[in-house]
C-alpha positions in Angstrom: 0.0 0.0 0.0 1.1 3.6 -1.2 -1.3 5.7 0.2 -4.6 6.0 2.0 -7.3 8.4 2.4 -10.6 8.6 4.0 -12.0 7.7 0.7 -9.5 5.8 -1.3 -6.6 3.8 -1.0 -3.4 3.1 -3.6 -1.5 0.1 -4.2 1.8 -1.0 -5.6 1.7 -4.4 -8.0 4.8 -6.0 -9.2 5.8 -8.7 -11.0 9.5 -10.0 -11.4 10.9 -12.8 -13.5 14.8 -14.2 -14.3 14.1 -14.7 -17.4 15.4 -13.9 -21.0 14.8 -10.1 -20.6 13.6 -7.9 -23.6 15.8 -6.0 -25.6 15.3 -2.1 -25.7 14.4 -2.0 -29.0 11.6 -4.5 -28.5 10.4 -2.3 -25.2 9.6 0.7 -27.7 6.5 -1.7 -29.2 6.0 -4.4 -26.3 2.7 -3.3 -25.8 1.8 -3.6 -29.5 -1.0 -6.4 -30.6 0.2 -9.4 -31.6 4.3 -8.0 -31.3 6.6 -10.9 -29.8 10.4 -10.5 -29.7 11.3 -14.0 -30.3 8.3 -14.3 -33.1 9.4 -15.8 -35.5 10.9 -18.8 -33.4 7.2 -20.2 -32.1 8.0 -23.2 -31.2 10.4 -22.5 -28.6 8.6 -18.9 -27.5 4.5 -20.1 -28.0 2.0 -17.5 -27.9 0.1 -14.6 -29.6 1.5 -11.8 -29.3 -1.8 -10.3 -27.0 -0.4 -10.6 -23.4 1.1 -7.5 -22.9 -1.8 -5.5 -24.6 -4.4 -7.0 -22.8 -2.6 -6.3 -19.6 -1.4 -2.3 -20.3 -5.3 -2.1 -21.3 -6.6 -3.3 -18.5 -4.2 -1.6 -15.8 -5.5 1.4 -17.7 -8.7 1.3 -17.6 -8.1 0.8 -14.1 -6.7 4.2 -13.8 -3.7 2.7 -13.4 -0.3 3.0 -15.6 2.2 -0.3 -16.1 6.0 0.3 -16.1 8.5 -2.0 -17.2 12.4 -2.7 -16.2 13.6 -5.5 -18.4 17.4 -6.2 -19.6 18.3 -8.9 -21.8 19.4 -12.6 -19.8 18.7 -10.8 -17.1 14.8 -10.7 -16.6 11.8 -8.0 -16.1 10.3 -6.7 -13.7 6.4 -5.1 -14.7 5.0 -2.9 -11.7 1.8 -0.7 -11.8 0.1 1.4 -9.6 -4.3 1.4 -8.9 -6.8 3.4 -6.8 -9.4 2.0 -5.0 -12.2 2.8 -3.1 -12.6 2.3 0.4 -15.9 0.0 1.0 -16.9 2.2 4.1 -19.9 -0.6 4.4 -17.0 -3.4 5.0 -16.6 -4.3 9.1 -13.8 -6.3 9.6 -15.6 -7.9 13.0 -18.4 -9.4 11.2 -18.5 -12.8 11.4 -20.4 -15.8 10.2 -21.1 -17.5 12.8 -20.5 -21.2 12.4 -22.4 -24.2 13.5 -20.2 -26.1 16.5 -19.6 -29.9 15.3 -18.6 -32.4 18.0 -16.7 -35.6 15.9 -17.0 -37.8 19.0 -19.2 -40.5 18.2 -20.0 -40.2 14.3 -19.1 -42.8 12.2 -17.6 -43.0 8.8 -17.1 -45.0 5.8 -13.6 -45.5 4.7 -12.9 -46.9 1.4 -8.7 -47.9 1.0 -6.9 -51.0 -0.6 -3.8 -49.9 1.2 -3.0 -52.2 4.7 -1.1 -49.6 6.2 -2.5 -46.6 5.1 -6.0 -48.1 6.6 -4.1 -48.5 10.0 -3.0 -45.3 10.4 -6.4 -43.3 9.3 -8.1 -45.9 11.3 -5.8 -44.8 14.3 -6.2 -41.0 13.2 -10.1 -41.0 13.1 -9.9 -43.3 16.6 -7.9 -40.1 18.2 -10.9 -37.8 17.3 -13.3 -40.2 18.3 -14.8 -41.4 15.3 -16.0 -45.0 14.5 -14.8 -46.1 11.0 -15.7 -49.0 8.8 -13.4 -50.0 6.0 -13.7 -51.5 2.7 -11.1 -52.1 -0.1 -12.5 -50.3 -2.6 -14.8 -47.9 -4.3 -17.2 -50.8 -5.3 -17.2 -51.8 -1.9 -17.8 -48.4 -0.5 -21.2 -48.2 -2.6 -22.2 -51.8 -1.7 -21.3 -51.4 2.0 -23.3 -47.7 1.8 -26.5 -49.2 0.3 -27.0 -51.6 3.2 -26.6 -49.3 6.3 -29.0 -47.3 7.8 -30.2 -43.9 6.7 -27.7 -41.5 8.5 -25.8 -44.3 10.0 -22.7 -42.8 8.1 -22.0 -39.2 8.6 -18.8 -38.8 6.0 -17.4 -41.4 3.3 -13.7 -41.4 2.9 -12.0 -42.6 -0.7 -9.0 -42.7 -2.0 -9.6 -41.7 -5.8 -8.0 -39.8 -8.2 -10.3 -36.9 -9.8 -12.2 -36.3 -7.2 -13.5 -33.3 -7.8 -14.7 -34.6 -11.1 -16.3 -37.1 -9.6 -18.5 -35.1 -7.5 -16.6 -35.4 -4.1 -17.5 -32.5 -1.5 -13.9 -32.1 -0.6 -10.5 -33.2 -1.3 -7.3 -33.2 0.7 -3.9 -35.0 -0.2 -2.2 -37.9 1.1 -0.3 -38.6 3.5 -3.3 -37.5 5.6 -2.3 -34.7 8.0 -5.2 -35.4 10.8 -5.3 -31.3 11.6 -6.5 -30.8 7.5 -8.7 -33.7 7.8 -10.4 -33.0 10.8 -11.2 -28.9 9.7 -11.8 -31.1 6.3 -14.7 -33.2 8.1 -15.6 -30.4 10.7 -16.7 -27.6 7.4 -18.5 -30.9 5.7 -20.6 -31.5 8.6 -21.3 -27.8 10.0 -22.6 -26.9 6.2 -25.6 -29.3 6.4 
């Protein structure tokens, strides 16, 4: 931040690469449509050509103006400069308040074909209190879900790849770090 008033407030952007750096020449018509230094060489260099003119247009319409710094092998550095208004509506205390989930006690559905991976969620989801059933597999998982109880399971665990594709309400990585997994499971449960 640059400056502030009781109405507005100005910030600094920059960004800064090592890379190939433009030559001075080619900074007098950078911001040209469809201009690339290393143009004729696409297929080491890909692109249009747009880039930069898109970018100087937008940071002006902004109100803003860009400013480059670039020097051959040695890389660039673009930095501009925008206004905004203060949202005088905005408080910074508000706060949604969110639904206290106790894990003690639930019970949930673990789908994994690995041995060891199984024991240690199994002895992760213990630790928070949770009951867990485990299958192998995916297939498994569905079978095992269409014969229990409505509500019997309060979260399903699988290990999949594409998981977001595949409709999954949340997704964290393995290994499983049990502070991720239980926010993971505690923002699942408090958003029914």
């Amino acid at each position: 931040m640059l400056e502030q008033t009781e109405e507005t407030v100005t910030c600094r952007f920059s960004v800064t690469d090592t890379g190939i750096g433009m030559s001075e020449e080619f900074q007098k018509q950078m911001f040209d449509p469809f201009t690339q230094e290393h143009g004729e060489n696409r297929s080491e260099f890909k692109g249009t050509g747009l880039g930069l003119s898109i970018v100087k247009r937008i940071v002006e319409q902004m109100g803003g103006k860009i400013r480059v710094e670039s020097e051959k092998d040695i890389g660039t550095k673009f930095s501009w400069e925008l206004t905004f208004d203060i949202d005088k509506d905005f408080n910074e205390t508000k706060t949604v308040p969110v639904k206290e989930v106790n894990l003690k006690g639930i019970r949930v559905l673990a789908a994994e074909d690995n041995s060891l991976n199984s024991e240690i969620l199994e002895f992760i989801l213990a630790d928070m209190g949770i009951k867990a059933d485990f299958v192998e597999n995916g297939e498994l998982a569905v079978e095992a879900f269409e014969k229990s109880r409505p509500g019997e399971y309060s979260l399903i665990l699988m290990d999949i790849i594409k998981s977001t594709a595949a409709g999954m309400d949340a997704h964290i990585t393995k290994p499983v770090n049990e502070s991720k997994l239980k926010e993971c499971m505690v923002r699942l449960l408090a958003s029914r």
